[in-house]
N, C-alpha and C positions, 0 to 999 in steps of 0.2 A: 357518260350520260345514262347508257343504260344502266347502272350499275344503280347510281345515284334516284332512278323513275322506280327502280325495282325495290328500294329502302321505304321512299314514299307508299308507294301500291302495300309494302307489309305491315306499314305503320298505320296506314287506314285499314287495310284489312283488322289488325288486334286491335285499333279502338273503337272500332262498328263492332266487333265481338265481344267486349268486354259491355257494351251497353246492350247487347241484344241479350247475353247469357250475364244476368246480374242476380249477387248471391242472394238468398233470402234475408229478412230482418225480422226481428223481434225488438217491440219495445216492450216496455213495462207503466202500469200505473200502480200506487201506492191509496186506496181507501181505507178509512178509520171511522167506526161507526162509534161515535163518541157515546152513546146510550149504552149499548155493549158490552162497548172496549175490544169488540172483536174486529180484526182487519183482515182484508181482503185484498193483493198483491194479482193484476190481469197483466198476462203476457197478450198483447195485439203480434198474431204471425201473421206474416206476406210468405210465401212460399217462394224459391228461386225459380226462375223465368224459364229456367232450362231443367229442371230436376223438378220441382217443388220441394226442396230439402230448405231447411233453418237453420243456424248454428247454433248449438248448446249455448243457452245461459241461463246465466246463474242471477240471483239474485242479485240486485244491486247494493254495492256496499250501503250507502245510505237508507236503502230500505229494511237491509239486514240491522243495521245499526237501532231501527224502529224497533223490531223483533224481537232482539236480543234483550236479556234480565227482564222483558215485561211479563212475563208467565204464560206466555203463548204456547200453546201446541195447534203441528198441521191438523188441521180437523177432516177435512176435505177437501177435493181437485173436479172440477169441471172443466170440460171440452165442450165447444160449441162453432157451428160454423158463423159465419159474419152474413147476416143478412146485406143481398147485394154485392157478395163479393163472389169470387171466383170460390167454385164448390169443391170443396178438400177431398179427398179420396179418406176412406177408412185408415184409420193409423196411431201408431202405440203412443203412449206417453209413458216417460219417466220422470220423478222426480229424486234426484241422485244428491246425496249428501256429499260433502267435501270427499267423506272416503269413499265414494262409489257405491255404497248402499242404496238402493231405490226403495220409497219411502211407499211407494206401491205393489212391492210381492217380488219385482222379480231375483233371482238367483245368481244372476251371473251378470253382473255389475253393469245393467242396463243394456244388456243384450237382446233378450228374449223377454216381450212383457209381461205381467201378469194380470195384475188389478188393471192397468194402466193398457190392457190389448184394445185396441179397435177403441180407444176414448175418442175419440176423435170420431164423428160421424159427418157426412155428408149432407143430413137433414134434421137431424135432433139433437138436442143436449144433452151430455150423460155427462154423471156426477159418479164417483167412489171414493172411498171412505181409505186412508192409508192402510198396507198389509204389509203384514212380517209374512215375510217368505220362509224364512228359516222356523218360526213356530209354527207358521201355520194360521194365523188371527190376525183381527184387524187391531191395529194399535195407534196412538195419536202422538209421534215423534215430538220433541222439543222443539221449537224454533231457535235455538241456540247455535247452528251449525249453517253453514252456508248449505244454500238448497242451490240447485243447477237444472232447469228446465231443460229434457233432450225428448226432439220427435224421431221417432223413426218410422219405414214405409209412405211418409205422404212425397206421393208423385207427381200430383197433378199442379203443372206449372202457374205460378202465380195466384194460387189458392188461398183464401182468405179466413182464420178461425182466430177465435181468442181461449185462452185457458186459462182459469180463474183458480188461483189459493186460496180457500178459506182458513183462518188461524182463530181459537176462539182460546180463554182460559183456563 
């Protein structure tokens, strides 16, 4: 019996934790400014409950699928926090190509940011423009490659930002 009250007690114990420490999300939306022709791909992040950490992603096949052969390049990346949401701590963004190149500066395949340091603010929106790390300059990657959204540093649990691709031709 005790044996059997002690199986119960750890099976509620790990599924009251698994709902109190839940991982972060990312969704995505897909805009298309038909006057244009330039689109614009928002990641909506929730922070996790216990870290404020998100999981890497990537474009969505389908979205990517919009992208690809239409003569798009990333043009720009905005960070912003979510009005009415929980306030994000300062923190990096990357935007990592299939091989791990950050389409933002940094060197060492989305470890340390660069363009991409501190996008993320607490109270403002900041915008930058892609950087080659290895030249040295801003440049406007193809859309042709699968793009992978990675936050690093944000802590603050269940924090609320969106970060916005701009693609133009």
């Amino acid at each position: 019996m005790k044996k059997l009250l002690s199986v119960i007690i750890i099976i509620l114990v790990l599924g009251f934790a698994e709902q109190v420490f839940s991982a972060g999300t990312v969704t995505q939306a897909f805009y298309h400014d038909v006057n244009s022709g330039n689109i614009n791909i928002e990641f909506t992040c929730k922070g996790a409950t216990d870290d404020g950490t998100v999981p890497d992603t990537p474009i969505s096949d389908a979205n990517m699928a919009k992208l690809r052969g239409a003569g798009l390049y990333l043009y720009a990346v905005s960070a912003k926090p979510i009005a009415g949401g929980v306030t994000p701590d300062a923190a990096d963004v990357f935007i990592l190509s299939a091989a791990t190149q950050d389409y933002l500066g940094s060197t060492d395949a989305g470890v340390t940011a660069s363009k991409g340091a501190n996008l993320i603010h607490a109270t403002y929106e900041y915008t930058t423009l892609p950087y080659n790390g290895f030249m040295s300059s801003y440049w406007y990657p193809p859309a042709d490659d699968t793009m992978t959204l990675r936050v690093k540093n944000q802590a603050s649990a269940s924090a609320d930002w969106a970060i916005k691709l701009y693609f133009r031709k």
